[in-house]
N, C-alpha and C positions, 0 to 999 in steps of 0.2 A: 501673647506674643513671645516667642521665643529669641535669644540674642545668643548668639555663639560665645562661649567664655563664660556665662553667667549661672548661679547654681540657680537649683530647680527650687527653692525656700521660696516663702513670698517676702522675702526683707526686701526685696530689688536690688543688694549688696551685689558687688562682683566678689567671688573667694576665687576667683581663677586663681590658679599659681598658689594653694594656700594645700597646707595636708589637713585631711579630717580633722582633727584637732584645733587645727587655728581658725580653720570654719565655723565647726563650732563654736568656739568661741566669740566668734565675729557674732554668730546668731545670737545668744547669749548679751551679748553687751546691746544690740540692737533692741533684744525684748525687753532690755533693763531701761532702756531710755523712752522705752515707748509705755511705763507704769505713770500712776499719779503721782505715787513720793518723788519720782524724780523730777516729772513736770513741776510740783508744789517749788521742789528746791531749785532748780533751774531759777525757776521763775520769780521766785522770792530773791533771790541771788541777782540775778538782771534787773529786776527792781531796784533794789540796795545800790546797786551800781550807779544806773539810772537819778535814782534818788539824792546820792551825793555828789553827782557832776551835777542835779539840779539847786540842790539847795548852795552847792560853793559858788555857781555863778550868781544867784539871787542875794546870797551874802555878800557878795563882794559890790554887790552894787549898791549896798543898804548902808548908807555911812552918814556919820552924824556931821553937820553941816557947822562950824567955829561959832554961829551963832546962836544955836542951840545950848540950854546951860550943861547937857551932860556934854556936847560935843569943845565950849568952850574948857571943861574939866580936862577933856582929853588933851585940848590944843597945848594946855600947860605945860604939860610932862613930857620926859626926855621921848626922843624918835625910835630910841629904842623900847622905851614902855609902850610906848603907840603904838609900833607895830607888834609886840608882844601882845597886847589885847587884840588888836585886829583881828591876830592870825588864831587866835583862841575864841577869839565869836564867831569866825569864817566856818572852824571845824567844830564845835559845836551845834552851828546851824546847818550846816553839811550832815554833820551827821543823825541828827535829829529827823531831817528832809530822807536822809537812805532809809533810815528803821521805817518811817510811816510806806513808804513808794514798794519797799520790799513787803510788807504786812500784808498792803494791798493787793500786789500781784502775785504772792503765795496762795489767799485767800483765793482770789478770783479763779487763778489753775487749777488751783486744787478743787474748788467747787466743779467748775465747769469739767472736768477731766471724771471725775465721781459721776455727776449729771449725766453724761455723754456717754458714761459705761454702762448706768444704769438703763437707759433708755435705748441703749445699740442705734445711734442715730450722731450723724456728726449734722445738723442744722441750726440755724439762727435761735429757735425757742433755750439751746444749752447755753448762750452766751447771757439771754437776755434772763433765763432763771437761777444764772451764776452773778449776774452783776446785782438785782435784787437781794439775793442772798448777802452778796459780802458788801455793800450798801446799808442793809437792815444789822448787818453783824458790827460795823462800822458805826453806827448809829448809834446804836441801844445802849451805850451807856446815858446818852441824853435823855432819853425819854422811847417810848410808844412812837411818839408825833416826827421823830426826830428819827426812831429806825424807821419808819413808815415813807420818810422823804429821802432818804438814802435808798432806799430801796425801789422807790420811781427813778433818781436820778441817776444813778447807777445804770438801773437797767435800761435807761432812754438812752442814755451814753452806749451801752453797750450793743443795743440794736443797731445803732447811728455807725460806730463804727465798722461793728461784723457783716454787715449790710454794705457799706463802702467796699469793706474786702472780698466780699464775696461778688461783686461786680465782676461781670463779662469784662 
């Protein structure tokens, strides 16, 4: 289908209005985002993100109850030491929750982006032999038994949801 204004590349970018040069260049940045290190880091980066807005709400909601004896230790001490530890187990916990959420979702793109290159096929089988992969990779410092159930749950997770997306 052709559109008036639009160059003849298959990026589907408009360069209308653009000299040789910045088109290129347009093409160029478009081919750079469409590799797997970029996806890997995208996605690892979105992760990380992801991962610290999760872990600082989860932390802030974790707090030690006056009746507890570490939380009676805390009740002691001045408001300002209180909230000095708070806000150092909040980002600690935050940021412990980014590293793992970013591991996972560099992992998973990267796998799947590889997968998907290798097999010239964009369908349900790349998500669900990327989630097993970074599942089993995720695992294996446990044991056999332990990448071997990362590697079902994963990939049950990841059919579950690629399947959802891929609905009419």
């Amino acid at each position: 289908m052709y559109f008036p204004g639009m160059s003849g590349g298959g990026g589907g970018g408009s360069t209308a209005g653009l000299s040789d040069e910045e088109a290129a260049m347009v093409k160029t940045m478009q081919g750079a985002m469409e590799t797997c290190p970029f996806k890997t880091v995208i996605s690892g980066g979105m992760g990380f993100a992801l991962g610290g807005a999760f872990g600082l709400f989860m932390s802030s909601m974790s707090y030690d109850t006056p009746m507890s004896p570490s939380g009676q230790q805390l009740a002691n001490l001045p408001l300002r030491e209180q909230l000095k530890r708070g806000f150092k187990d909040m980002g600690s916990r935050s940021y412990s929750s980014a590293k793992n959420f970013g591991v996972v979702g560099a992992i998973f793109a990267g796998t799947e982006c590889c997968i998907e290159g290798y097999r010239a096929k964009n369908d349900l089988t790349n998500g669900i032999a990327a989630g097993c992969i970074t599942g089993g990779v995720l695992g294996a410092k446990a044991g056999p038994q332990a990448a071997a159930i990362g590697c079902v749950g994963f990939a049950a997770f990841s059919a579950a949801i690629d399947s959802y997306m891929r609905m009419d």
